[in-house]
N, C-alpha and C positions, 0 to 999 in steps of 0.2 A: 439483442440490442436493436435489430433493425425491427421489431415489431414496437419496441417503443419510440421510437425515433417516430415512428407512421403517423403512432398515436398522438405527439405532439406534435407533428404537422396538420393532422387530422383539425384537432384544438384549435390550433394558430387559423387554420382558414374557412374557421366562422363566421359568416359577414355578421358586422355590428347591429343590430337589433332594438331601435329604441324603445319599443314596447316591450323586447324582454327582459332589457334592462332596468329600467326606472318602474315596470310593476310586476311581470312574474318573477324574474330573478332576488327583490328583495324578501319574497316570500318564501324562499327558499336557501335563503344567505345562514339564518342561525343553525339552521338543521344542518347543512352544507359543512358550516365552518365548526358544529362540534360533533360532525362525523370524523372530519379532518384531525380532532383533537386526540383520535382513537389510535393508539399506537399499532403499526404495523408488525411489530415484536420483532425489531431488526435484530439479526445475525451480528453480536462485538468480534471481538478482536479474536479472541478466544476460539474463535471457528478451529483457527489454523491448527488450536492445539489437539481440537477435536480430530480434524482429518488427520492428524499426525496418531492418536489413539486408535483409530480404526486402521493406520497400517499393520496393526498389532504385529513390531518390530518386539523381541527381547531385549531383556534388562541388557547393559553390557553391550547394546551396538553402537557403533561408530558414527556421528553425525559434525558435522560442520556446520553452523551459524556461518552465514556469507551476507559481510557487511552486516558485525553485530553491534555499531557502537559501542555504549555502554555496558554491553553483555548480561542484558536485564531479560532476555529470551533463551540464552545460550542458559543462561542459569535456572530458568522456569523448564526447558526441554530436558535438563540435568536431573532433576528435582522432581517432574512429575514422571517421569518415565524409564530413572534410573542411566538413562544414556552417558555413554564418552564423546564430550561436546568440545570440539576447538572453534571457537569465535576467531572469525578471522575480518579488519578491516585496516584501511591504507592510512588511517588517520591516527596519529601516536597518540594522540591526547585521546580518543576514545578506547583504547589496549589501557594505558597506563590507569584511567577510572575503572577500565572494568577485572586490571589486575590488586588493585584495592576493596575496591566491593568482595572480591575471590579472598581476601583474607578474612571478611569477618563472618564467611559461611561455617555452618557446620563440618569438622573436617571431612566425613564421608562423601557430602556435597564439592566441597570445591577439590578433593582428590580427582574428581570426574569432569576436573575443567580445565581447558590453557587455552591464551591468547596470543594469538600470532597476527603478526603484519604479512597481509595477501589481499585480494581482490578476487570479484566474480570469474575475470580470465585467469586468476592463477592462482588458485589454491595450494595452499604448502603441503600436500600430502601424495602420497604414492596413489599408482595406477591401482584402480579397483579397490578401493580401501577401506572404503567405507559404505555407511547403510543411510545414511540418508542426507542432502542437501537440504536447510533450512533458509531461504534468502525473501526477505520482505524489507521490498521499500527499496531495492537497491536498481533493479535492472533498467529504472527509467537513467540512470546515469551511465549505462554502458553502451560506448560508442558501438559496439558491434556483437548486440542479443547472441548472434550466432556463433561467436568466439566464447561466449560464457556458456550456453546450453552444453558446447562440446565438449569447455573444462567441466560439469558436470556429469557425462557423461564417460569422463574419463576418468574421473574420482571414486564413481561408483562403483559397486560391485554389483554382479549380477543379479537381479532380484531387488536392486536399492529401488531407493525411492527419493523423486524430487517435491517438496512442497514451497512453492513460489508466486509472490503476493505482489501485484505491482497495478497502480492505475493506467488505464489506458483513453486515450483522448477519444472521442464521440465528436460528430457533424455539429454539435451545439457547440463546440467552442470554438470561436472562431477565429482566424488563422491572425488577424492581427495581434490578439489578446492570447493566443498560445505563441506567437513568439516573444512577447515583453516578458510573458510570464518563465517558460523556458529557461528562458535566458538567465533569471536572476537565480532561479532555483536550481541553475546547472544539470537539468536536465535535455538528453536527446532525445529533437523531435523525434526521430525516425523508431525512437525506442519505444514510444506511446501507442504505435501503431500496433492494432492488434494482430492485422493478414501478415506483418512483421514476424512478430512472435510466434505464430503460425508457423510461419515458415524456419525460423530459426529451430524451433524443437523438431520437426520434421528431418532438418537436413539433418541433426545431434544423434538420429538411432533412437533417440527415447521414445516408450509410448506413451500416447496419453490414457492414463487412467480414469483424470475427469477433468474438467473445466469448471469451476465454481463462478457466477456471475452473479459478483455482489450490490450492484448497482450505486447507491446513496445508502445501505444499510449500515454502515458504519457510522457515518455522515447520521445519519437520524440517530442510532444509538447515543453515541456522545453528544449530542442535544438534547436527549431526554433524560441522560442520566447525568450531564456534567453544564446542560447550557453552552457548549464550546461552539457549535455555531452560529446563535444570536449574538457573543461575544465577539467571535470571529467577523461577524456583517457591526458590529457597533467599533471595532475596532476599527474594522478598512473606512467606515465613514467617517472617524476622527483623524484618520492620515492623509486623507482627501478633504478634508476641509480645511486641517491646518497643519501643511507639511514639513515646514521650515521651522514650525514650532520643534517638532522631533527631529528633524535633520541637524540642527544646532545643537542638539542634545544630544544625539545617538552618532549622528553620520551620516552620508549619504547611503554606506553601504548596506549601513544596518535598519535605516529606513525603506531600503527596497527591497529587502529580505523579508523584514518584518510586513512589507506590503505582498509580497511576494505568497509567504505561508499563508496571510489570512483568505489571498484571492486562491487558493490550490483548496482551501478548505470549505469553500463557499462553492467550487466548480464541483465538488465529491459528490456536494447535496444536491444540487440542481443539474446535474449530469453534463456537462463539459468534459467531466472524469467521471470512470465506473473503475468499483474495485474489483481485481478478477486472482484468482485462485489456481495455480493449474497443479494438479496433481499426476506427476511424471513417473515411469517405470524405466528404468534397464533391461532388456530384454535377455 
């Protein structure tokens, strides 16, 4: 992270140039800009399932989903790799969707599922129980990283394995525009930090296995294959031009939410937020 951070300071303090702007630079603007056009072949979502493949864990181990929602993961790690999954989060209304969805699986499929009300500090399962934590997208909400690494550490069995996915804030965003943003998305600052995290697994006993640093590779995928973040930037620019039009319509609440998501999905691309990966052992 900090070799690209250099490099976009490096960028930033090129003094302005009027000769190479107005005539070398446009001589090299179309080549430039459909170099640009050449997909990087970002890493989707799917990574995660892949690291989880290469823990080559047996059919029949024990994993938890932490903070599954709708259990649309809990039921893909059921499914592709035969596991016993309890999706576990605090919110009824996302148990109650994802013990519906559970009835229209194949019965072999949803025998290998249950959902329970629990959180990253407290998992509904006995000491050493299981073979692997699944948790993305939850830990920017947990006041104290270091209280969740330890309930996974203490869930696991020896030999388990952590897989956990969470954006962490970068020197590009800046501290006024991460606390508006923050705030609405209920998320803790102190959670984004990565020497944070760092330390949090540290003090847990876990080792680390790897650290994946996904940068915008997410962020670019779902623009190349769904448009979601030119939608995303046309979106925030109609809620900024006419706010009160949707605030009348939706709410305040739900106009700073929906401002909220679009600005968190435009910082993934442009690095305010990097997606990062860590892959954890019990020792």
């Amino acid at each position: 992270m900090a070799g690209t951070l250099l490099r976009w300071r490096q960028t930033r303090s090129v003094a302005w140039d009027p000769d190479f702007f107005y005539d070398t630079y446009p001589r090299l603007e179309a080549a430039f800009a459909a170099r640009l056009d050449e997909s990087l072949a970002p890493r989707d979502p799917s990574v995660l399932l892949q690291v989880v493949r290469e823990l080559d864990l047996p059919p029949d181990s024990r994993a938890v989903d932490v903070g599954c929602g709708e259990g649309a993961y809990a039921v893909r790690i059921a499914t592709h790799f035969g596991f016993r999954v309890l999706g576990v989060d605090p919110v009824q209304r996302h148990l109650d969707l994802a013990r519906t969805a559970r009835r229209d699986l194949a019965p072999a499929i949803a025998a290998r599922l249950a959902f329970e009300r629990g959180t990253a500090t407290r998992v509904p399962v006995p000491d050493a129980s299981l073979d692997l934590v699944w948790c993305r997208d939850v830990l920017v909400h947990v006041e104290r990283p270091h209280d969740a690494y330890a309930e996974f550490a203490r869930v696991l069995r020896r030999g388990g394995h952590v897989v956990a996915y969470q954006a962490v804030a970068t020197d590009l965003l800046a501290h006024e525009e991460a606390d508006r943003l923050f705030e609405v998305m209920g998320v803790v600052p102190s959670s984004t930090d990565g020497r944070l995290l760092d330390d949090a697994i540290a003090s847990s006993g876990l080792e680390v296995v790897a650290t994946v640093d996904l940068a915008s590779e997410w962020g670019e995928w779902s623009q190349e294959q769904e448009g979601a973040g030119g939608r995303a930037l046309l979106h925030l620019a109609r809620l900024a031009r006419e706010p009160e039009r949707y605030r009348a319509e939706f709410g305040d609440a739900a106009y700073e939410v929906m401002l909220g998501d679009c600005r968190w999905r435009l910082h993934l691309m442009t690095g305010g937020l990097r997606g990062r990966v860590d892959v954890l052992r019990r020792p």
